[in-house]
N, C-alpha and C positions, 0 to 999 in steps of 0.2 A: 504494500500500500504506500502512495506517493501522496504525500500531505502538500499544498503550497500558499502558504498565507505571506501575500506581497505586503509590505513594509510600508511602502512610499507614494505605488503607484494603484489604480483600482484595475489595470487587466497589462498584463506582459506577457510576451510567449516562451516557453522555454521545450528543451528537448529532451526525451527521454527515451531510451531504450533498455534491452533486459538478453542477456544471451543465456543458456543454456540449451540441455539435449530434449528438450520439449518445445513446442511452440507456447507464446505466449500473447495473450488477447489482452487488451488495454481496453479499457472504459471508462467512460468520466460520468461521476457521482456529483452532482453538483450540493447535496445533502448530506452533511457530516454525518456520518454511523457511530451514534453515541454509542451502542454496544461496542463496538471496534475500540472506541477511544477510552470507555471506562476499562475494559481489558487493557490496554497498554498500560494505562495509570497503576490500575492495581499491578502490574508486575513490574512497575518502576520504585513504589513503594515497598514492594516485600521484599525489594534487592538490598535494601535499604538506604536510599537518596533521602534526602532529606536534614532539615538541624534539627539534632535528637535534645530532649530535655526531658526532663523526671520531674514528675508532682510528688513530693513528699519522701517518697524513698525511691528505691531504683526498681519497682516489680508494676508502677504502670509509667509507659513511655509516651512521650507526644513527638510527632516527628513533623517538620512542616515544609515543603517543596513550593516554589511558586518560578516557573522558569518561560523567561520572554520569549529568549531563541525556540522553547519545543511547546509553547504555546498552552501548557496543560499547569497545574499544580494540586498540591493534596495537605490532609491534614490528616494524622494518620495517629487514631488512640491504641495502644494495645494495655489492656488490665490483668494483670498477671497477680493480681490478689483474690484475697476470698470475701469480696464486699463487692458491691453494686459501685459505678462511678459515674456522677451526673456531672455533666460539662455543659457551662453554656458559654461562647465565644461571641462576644459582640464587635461585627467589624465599626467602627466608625469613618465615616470620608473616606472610603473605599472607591479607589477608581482601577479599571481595567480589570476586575476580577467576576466573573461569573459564575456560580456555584449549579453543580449540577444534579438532577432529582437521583433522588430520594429527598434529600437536604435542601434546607433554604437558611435565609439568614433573618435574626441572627443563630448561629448553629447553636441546635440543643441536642447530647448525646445521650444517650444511657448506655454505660458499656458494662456489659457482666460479666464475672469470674471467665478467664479465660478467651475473650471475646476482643478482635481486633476492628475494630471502626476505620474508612478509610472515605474520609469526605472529597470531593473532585471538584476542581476546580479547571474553567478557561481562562485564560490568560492572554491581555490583547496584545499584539505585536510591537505597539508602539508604545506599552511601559504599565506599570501598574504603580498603586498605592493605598495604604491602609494605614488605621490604627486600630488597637484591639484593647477590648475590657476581657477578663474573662473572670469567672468564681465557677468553683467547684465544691461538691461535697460527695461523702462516701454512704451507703444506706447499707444495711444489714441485707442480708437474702432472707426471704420470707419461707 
C-alpha cells in the first residue's frame, strides 16, 4: 500500500512501480481504509515507538506517538496491575490532531487488569499542537 499526502501542493504526479515474479495490478483508493490504517498503528505501537512514562509505579505504562512525516499517532495504556485504571486526557488548543473511532475527545479510558488500550490518532502534514490536563484514578474489581 502506497500512502501520498502532499505537503505544499493540492495535486502533483509522481511514479511508481513494483517488480517481482508475479504480476502486479495498481488501483487508486481515493478513501482512506481506516481498517488498513488502525492495523498499521497498532503494530507501530506494540513495537514499541513511542515516549514511554509510568503512573505511579512501573506495572501500568503510557506510551505517546504523534508523527508529521507518517501522518498517524497513538496513545497507548497498558495496566499490568490488579485494579481497574480510569484515565481521562483532556486535549486543550489542539491543532492538527484527529482522533479516530472508537475514541473521541476528551479521551476517557477504563483499562482492566491486564488490558492494553491503544487510542489512534491522524496527524496533519503540515504540523500539529496540543496541551493536555489529565487525572487518573484506580477502582477495585468488583
Amino acid at each position: 500500500m502506497a500512502k501520498v499526502q502532499w505537503k505544499l501542493w493540492p495535486k502533483h504526479h509522481f511514479t511508481i512501480s513494483s517488480y517481482g515474479p508475479e504480476r502486479v495490478i495498481f488501483e487508486r483508493v481515493d478513501q482512506l481504509n481506516i481498517h488498513n490504517l488502525s492495523d498499521f498503528i497498532d503494530s507501530k505501537a506494540k513495537l514499541g515507538f513511542g515516549k514511554k512514562s509510568f503512573y505511579d509505579n512501573n506495572n501500568i505504562l503510557k506510551r505517546v506517538l504523534f508523527s508529521v512525516e507518517e501522518g498517524y499517532g497513538f496513545v497507548l495504556v497498558n495496566n499490568q496491575e490488579h485494579i481497574i485504571f480510569r484515565l481521562t486526557i483532556q486535549f486543550d488548543n489542539h491543532r492538527g490532531l484527529t482522533i479516530l473511532p472508537p475514541y473521541s475527545l476528551p479521551l476517557t479510558l477504563e483499562v482492566f487488569p491486564g488490558e492494553e488500550v491503544i487510542c489512534k490518532f491522524l496527524v496533519d502534514p503540515t504540523g500539529y499542537s496540543y496541551s493536555f490536563r489529565e487525572s487518573y484514578k484506580y477502582a477495585p474489581i468488583m
